[in-house]
C-alpha positions as CSV (number, residue, x, y, z in Angstrom):
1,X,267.9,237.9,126.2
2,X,268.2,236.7,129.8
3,X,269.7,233.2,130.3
4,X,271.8,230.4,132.7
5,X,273.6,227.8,132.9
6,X,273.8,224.8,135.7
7,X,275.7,221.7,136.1
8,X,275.3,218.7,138.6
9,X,276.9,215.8,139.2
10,X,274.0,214.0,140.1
11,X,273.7,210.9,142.5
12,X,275.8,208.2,141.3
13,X,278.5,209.5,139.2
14,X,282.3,210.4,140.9
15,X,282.9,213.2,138.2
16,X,281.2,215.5,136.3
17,X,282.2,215.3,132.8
18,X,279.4,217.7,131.1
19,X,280.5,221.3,130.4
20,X,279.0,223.9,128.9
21,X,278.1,228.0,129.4
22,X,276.4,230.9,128.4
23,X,278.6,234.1,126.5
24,X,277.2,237.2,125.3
25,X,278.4,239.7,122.9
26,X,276.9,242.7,120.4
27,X,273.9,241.3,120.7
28,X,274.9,237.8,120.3
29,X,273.9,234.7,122.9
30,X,276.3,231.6,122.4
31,X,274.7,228.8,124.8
32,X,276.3,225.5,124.7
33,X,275.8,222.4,126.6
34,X,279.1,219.7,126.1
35,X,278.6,215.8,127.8
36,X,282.3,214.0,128.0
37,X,282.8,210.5,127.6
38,X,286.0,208.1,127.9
39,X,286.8,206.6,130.8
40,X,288.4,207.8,133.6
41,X,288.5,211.7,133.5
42,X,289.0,212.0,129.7
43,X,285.4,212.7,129.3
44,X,285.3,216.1,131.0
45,X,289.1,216.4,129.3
46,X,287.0,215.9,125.5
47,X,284.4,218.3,127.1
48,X,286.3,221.1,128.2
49,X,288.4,221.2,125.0
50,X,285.2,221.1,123.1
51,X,284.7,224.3,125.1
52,X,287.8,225.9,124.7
53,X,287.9,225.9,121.5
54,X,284.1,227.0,120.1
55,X,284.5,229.8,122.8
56,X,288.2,231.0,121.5
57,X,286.6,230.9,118.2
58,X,283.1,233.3,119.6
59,X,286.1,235.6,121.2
60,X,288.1,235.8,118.0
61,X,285.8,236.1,115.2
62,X,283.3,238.7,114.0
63,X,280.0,237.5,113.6
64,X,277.8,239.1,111.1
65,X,275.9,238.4,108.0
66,X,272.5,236.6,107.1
67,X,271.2,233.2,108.1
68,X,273.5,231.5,106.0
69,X,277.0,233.3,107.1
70,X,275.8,232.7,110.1
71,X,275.5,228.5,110.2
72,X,278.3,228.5,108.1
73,X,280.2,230.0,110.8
74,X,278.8,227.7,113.8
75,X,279.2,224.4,111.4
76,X,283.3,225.7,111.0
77,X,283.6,226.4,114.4
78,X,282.1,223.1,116.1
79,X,284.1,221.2,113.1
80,X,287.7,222.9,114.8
81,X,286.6,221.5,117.9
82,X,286.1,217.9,116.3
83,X,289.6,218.1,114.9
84,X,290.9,220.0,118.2
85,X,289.5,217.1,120.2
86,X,290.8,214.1,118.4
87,X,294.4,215.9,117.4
88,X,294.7,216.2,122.0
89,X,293.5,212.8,121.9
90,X,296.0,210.9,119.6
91,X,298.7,212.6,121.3
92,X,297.9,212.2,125.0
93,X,297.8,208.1,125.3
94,X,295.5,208.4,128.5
95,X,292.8,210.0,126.5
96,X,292.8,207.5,123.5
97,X,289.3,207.4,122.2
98,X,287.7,210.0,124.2
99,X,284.7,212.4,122.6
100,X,282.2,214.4,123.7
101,X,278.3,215.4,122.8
102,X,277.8,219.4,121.7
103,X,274.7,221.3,121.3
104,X,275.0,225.1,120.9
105,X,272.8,227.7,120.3
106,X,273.7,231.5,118.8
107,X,270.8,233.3,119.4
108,X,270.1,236.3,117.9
109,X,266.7,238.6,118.3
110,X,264.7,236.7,116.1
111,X,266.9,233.5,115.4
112,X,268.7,231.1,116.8
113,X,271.3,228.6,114.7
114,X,271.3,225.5,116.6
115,X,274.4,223.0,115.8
116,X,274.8,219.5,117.1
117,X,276.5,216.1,117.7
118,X,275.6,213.0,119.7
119,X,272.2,212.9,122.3
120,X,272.4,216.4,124.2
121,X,269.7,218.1,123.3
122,X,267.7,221.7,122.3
123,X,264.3,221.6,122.9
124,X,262.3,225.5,122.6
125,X,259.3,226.4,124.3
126,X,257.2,228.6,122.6
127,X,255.0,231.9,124.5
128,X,251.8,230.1,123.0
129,X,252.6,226.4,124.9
130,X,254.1,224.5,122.0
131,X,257.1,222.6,122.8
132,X,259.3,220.8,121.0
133,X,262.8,219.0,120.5
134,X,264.8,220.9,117.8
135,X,267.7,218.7,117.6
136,X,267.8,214.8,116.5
137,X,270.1,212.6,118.5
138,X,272.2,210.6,117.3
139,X,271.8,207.5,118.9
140,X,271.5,203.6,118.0
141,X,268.3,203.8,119.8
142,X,266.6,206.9,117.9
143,X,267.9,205.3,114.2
144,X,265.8,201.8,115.5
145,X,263.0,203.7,116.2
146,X,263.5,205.5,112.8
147,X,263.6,202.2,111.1
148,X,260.7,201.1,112.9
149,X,262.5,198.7,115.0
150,X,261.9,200.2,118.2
151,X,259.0,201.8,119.7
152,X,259.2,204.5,121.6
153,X,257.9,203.0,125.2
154,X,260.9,200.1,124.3
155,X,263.5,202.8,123.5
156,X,263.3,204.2,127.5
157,X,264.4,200.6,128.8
158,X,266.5,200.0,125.9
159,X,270.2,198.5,127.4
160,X,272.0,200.0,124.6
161,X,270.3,203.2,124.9
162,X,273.4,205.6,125.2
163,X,275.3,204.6,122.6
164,X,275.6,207.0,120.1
165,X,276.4,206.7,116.3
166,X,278.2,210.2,116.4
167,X,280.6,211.7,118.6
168,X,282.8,215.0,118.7
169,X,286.6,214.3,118.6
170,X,286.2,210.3,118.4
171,X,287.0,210.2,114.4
172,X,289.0,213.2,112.4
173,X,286.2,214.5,111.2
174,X,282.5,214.0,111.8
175,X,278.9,215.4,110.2
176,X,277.5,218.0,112.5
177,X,274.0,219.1,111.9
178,X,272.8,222.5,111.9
179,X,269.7,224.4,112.3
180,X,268.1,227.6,112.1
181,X,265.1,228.5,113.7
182,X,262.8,231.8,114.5
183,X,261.8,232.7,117.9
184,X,260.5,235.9,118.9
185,X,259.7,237.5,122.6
186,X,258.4,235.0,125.2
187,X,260.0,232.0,123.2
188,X,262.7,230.0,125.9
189,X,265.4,227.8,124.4
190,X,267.0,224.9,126.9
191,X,269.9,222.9,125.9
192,X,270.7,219.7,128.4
193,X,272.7,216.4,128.2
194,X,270.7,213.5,128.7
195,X,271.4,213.6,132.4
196,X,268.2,215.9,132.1
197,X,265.9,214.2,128.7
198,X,266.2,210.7,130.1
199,X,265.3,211.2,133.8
200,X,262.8,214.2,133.1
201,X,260.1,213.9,130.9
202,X,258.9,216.6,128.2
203,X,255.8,217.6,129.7
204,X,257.7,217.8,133.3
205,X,260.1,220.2,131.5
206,X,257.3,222.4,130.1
207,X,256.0,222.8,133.5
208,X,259.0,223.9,135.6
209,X,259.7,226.3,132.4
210,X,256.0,227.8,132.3
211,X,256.6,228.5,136.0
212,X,256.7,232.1,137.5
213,X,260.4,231.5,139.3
214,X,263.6,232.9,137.6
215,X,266.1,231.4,135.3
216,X,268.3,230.1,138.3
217,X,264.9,228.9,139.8
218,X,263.9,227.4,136.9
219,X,267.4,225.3,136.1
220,X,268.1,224.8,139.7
221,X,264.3,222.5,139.8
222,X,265.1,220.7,136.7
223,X,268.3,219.0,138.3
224,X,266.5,218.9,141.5
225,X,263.9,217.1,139.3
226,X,266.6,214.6,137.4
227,X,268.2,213.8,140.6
228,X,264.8,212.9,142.4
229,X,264.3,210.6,139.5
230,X,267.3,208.5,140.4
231,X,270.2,211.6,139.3
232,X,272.0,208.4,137.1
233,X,274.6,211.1,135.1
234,X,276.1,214.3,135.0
235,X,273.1,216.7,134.6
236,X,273.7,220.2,132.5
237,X,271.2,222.9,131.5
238,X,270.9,226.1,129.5
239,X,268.3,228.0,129.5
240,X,267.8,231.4,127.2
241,X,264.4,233.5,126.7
242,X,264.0,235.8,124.2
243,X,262.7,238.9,126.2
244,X,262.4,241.1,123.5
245,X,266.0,243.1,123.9
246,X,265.7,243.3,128.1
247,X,269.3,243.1,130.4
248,X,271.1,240.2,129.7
């Protein structure tokens, strides 16, 4: 598998508050992308503990087993960092309230066990063309246009549109959804905060990642791209392709 991982703090924001990276091991991919929110710098505080923890868990802990083992592990580990985040949180006044989005991937040679909480997102990109968002957000605006509230065209300019219904390390413990999915050689996986999804649209994304460039070429157009469009947020990408065992 060959992969990256960029961050930007785009045009208008002071601090970058997303986090994220890429770790390898026995075969093993862990990509996660991790946007902060709080006020002040608590946000890249909630994010960087969101880190910490999922990563001292992937350094710690033998993974192995079948598809099941396997999301039972990620679901455990992303649920430590819920509790890690809100237990730093209620004892450090300043960062009262603070929580963070989480999307990570463990890819493995022919699947990958996606986990998530809040709006970042995984979408996959498949050798044949198809592409598609794996992960639902959890967002006011996406349950409206659930419901059938909202349209789609009316969810873009939406003034509520980044307020989500769930949050890592805002409540003591929180539902996290997980996924497993089958990818085989050709397939690319990108994860992104919404820095990227709402200032880049799909088909935009598809093209940059059907291009001929590398990885880093690749990641380094997409934030080029979101901070053309206006750069409003923090913008974070991972990307992994499934290269059929090559160098990682």
């Amino acid at each position: 598998m060959k992969s990256v991982f960029r961050t930007d703090c785009g045009k208008i924001r002071e601090h970058n508050e997303d986090n994220g990276g890429v770790f390898t091991k026995e075969g093993y991919v862990l990509a996660v992308v991790a946007d902060g929110m709080g006020g002040e710098q608590a946000g890249e505080v909630a994010s960087a503990l969101a880190l910490e923890s999922l990563t001292g868990d992937w350094e710690t802990t033998d993974i192995s087993g079948d598809e099941a083992a396997v999301a039972d592990w990620l679901k455990k580990s992303v649920k430590r960092a819920n509790k890690y985040i809100y237990n730093y949180a209620n004892a450090h006044a300043e960062c009262r309230g603070m929580g963070t989005t989480i999307v990570a991937a463990l890819c493995e040679k022919d699947r990958v066990t996606i986990a998530n909480v809040g709006d970042s997102r995984c979408y996959i990109l498949r050798e044949g063309g198809a592409f598609m968002q794996v992960t639902e957000d959890h967002s006011l605006v996406n349950q409206l246009m659930k419901s059938g509230q909202l349209s789609e065209e009316d969810a873009d300019r939406h003034p509520m549109k980044h307020m989500l219904t769930r949050a890592l390390g805002t409540e003591e413990d929180t539902a996290i959804d997980v996924t497993t999915i089958s990818w085989s050689s050709g397939d690319c996986l990108i994860l992104c905060s919404d820095g990227l999804s709402n200032m880049v649209p799909p088909q935009a994304i598809v093209e940059v990642l059907s291009w001929e460039g590398t990885l880093e070429e690749k990641a380094e157009r997409l934030i080029a791209l979101a901070n053309e469009a206006g750069g409003l947020d923090n913008i974070t990408i991972t990307i992994v392709e499934n290269d059929d065992g090559g160098e990682q």
